[in-house]
N, C-alpha and C positions, 0 to 999 in steps of 0.2 A: 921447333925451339923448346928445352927444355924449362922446366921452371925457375932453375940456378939462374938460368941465359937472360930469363926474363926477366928478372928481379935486377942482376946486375945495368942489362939497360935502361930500365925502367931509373934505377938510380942516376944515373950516369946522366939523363935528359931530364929530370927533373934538376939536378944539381948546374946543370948547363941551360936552364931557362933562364933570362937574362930579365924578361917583361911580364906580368898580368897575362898579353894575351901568348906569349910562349908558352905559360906554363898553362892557360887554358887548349893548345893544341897536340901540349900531352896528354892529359886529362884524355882527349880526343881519341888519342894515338896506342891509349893502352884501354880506355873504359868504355869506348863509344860501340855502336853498336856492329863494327866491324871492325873493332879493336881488336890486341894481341892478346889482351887477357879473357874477351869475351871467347875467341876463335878459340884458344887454349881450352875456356870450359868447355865450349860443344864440341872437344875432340874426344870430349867420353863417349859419344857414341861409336866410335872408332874401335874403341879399345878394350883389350879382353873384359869378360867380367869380373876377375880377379884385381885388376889395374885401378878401377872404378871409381871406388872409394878414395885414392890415394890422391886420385886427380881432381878430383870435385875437392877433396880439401885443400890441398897445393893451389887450386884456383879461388878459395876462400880466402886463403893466407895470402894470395896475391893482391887479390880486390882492397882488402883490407890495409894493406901494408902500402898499395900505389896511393889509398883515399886519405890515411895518413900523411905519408910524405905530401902529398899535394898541400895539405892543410897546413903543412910547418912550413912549406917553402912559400906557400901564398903570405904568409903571417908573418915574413919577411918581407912583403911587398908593403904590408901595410891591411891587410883585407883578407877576405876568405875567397875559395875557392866558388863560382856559382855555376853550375850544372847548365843551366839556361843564358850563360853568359853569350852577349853578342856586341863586334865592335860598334863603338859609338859611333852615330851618324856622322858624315859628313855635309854638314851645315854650307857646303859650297856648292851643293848638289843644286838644281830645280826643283822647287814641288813639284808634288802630285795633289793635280785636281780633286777633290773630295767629288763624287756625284750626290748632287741633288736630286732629293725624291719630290716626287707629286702623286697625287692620286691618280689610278689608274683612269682609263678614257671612259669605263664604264661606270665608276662611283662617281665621275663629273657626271655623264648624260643622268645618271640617280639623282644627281645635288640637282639638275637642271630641270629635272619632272617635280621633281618636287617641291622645288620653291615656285615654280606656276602652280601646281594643285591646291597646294595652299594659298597659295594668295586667291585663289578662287575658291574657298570656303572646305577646301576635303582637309581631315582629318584622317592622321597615320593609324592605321591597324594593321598589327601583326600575326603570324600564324607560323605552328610548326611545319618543316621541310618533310619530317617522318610524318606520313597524315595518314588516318581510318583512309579505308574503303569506301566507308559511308558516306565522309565529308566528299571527298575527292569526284567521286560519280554522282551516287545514291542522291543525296539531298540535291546535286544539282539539275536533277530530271534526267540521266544517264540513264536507258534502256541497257536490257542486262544482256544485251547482244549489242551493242556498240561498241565498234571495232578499237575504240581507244582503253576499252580494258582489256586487251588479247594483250599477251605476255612479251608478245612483236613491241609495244608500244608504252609501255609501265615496266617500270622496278618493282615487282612486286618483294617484299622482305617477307612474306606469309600470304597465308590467306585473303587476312582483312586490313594488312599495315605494307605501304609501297613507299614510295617516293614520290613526293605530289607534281604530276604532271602540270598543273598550273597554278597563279594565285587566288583562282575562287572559292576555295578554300576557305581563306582566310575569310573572305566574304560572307558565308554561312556562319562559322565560330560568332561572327560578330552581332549579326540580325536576329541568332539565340539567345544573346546576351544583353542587348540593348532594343527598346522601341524606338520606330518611326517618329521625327522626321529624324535619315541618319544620311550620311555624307562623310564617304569614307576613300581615301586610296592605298592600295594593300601592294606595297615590293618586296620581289625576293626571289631568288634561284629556286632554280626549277627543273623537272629531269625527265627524260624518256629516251628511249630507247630505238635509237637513230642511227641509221648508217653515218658515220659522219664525212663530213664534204666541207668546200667552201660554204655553202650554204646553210646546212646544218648541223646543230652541235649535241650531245647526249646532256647537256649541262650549260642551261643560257639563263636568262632572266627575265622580268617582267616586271609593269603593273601594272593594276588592276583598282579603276574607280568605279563607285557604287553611290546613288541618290533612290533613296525609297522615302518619296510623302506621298502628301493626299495630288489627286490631280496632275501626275510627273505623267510629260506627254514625248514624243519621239522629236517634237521640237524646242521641246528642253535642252533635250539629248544633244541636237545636230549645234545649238547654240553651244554648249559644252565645248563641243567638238572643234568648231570655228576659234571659239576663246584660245584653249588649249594650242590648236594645230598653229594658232596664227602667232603668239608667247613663244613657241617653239622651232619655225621656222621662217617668221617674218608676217607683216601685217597687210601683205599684199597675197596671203598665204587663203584659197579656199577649197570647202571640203565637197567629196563627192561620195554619195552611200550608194553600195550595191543590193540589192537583195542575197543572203547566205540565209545560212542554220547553223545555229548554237542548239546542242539538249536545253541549256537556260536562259534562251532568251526568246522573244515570240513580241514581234517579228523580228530579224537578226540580219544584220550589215556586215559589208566590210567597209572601209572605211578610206578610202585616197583622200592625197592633198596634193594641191599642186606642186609639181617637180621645184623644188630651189633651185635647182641646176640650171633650169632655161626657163624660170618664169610662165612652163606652161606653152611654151613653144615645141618642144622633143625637142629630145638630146641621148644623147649613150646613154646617159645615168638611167632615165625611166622608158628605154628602148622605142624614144621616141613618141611616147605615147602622149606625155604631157603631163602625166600623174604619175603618183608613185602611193602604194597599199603600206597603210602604215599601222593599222588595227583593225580588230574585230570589236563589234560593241551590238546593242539593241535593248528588248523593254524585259526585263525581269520576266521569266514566267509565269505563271500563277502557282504553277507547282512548286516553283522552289519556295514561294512568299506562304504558300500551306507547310512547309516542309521545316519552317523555324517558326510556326505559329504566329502569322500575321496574314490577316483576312486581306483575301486581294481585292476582295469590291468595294475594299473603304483605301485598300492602299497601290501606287505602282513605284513604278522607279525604273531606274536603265543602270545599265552596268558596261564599261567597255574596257579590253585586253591591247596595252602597248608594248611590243616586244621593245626590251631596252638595246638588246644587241640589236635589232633591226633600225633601232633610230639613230643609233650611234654610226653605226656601217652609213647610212645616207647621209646622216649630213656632212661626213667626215668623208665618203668616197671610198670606206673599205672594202674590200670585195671578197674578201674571207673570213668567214668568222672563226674560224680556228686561230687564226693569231690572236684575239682576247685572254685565250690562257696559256700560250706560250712562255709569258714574259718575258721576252724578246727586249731590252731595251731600246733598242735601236729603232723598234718600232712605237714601244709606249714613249719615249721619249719626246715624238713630234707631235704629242698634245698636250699643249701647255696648259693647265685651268685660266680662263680670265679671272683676274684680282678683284672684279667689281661683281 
């Protein structure tokens, strides 16, 4: 169609819009973006390069001359033409449900560690996720052949700056900066480098409690532990410590509670066994307590590691930890936070 052809129609369907939204389906039918006038322009690629210039103008004069008319015939209606014009709703329709948000399952089980930590005397400290070398391993008694710095198992960003494999971390920043007596618990995401599985993620979370005074003994600790495990999964809830190894801790547990699922009877959930491994924890080394300058023969303390996606997965029955970062609603949605 030439440009004469298209001016005359163009005329001819503006003159013969009858409504607002008629003369918005012209607008449509000559400007849009599979319109007559648009297809006109890009038929310059078509055409000789002599043609070129004649056409890109004719299609100026078009644009111009349709965006005019539009404005005089709308201004007839009472109103101007709008670009983003859309019919007004129909008020007989049904709503649509708005979805409600809630906090994810993991910043509940966070709200849920931490309103027990504190009501049992720890206080929040924080640490960066970019962490030294030094922090990360070094201060914490990491021998420099410990298979958790091999590249398999860290983000390394450089030489001396990774991704902090865990929150102890944060735990040295702090016993530099403040003395004994201290009582601290330290959340926050955390990373390595993981095949990942239902089991394991490259990217989960944690915290991590700390008590350094005078005379802090391992049945401090186990008391701790009982308070905490019993707050957290009921008061018929008791702990079981294994012999492990931590670099900074001497002597070092892990740490079961009794299965919720079957009371301690076996059940699928804890493959029977009756327990379920819910942390690692034990007594401060003496190295790390030399390593932010506090003498260990005047001072002790324990320190214990709760994986958050691990507490969450139990009490809740999940069995993949890859769906925490999916956001799936379908899935976050059947955890509702309690109100109280």
């Amino acid at each position: 169609m030439d440009s004469r052809a298209i001016e005359n129609s163009l005329r001819a369907d503006i003159d013969g819009a009858a409504t607002p939204d008629d003369l918005e389906s012209v607008r449509v039918r000559y400007l849009g973006r599979k319109g007559v006038i648009t297809a006109y322009l890009h038929g310059i690629k078509d055409a000789a390069p002599e043609d070129r210039p004649k056409i890109g103008a004719e299609a100026n004069r078009l644009k111009t001359l349709c965006e005019s008319l539009l404005e005089d015939r709308a201004a007839a209606f009472g109103g101007g033409v709008n670009p983003h014009y859309e019919p007004p709703l129909d008020g007989t329709l049904p709503a649509t449900l708005g979805v409600a948000g809630r906090r994810h399952v993991i910043a509940q089980t966070f709200r849920r560690i931490r309103d027990i930590l504190e009501g049992m005397g720890y206080r929040l400290a924080r640490g960066p996720e970019v962490e030294l070398e030094y922090y990360n391993f070094q201060a914490l008694n990491f021998p420099d052949e410990h298979p958790s710095r091999d590249l398999q198992d860290t983000f390394y960003i450089s030489k001396d700056i990774l991704l902090r494999t865990h929150t102890s971390p944060i735990q040295v920043r702090f016993m530099e900066a403040n003395r004994p007596p201290l009582k601290i618990y330290a959340p926050g995401r955390v990373y390595r480098n993981e095949a990942i599985d239902p089991s394991h993620q490259a990217e989960f979370h944690q915290v991590e409690g700390l008590y350094i005074d005078t005379d802090v003994s391992m049945a401090d600790l186990r008391g701790d532990l009982i308070a905490f495990s019993r707050e957290l999964f009921g008061p018929s809830t008791n702990v079981r410590l294994k012999p492990h190894f931590f670099p900074f801790t001497e002597p070092s547990v892990d740490v079961d509670v009794t299965c919720f699922g079957c009371g301690g009877g076996g059940c699928a959930l804890c493959g029977q066994t009756g327990w379920m491994e819910i942390m690692g924890a034990g007594m401060v080394h003496p190295n790390v307590l030399r390593a932010v300058g506090c003498d260990p023969d005047k001072y002790s303390g324990f320190a214990f590691g709760v994986g958050v996606d691990r507490i969450a997965m139990v009490r809740h029955g999940i069995t993949d930890i890859r769906l925490f970062l999916e956001n799936d609603l379908r899935f976050l949605d059947q955890f509702e936070e309690p109100t109280s």
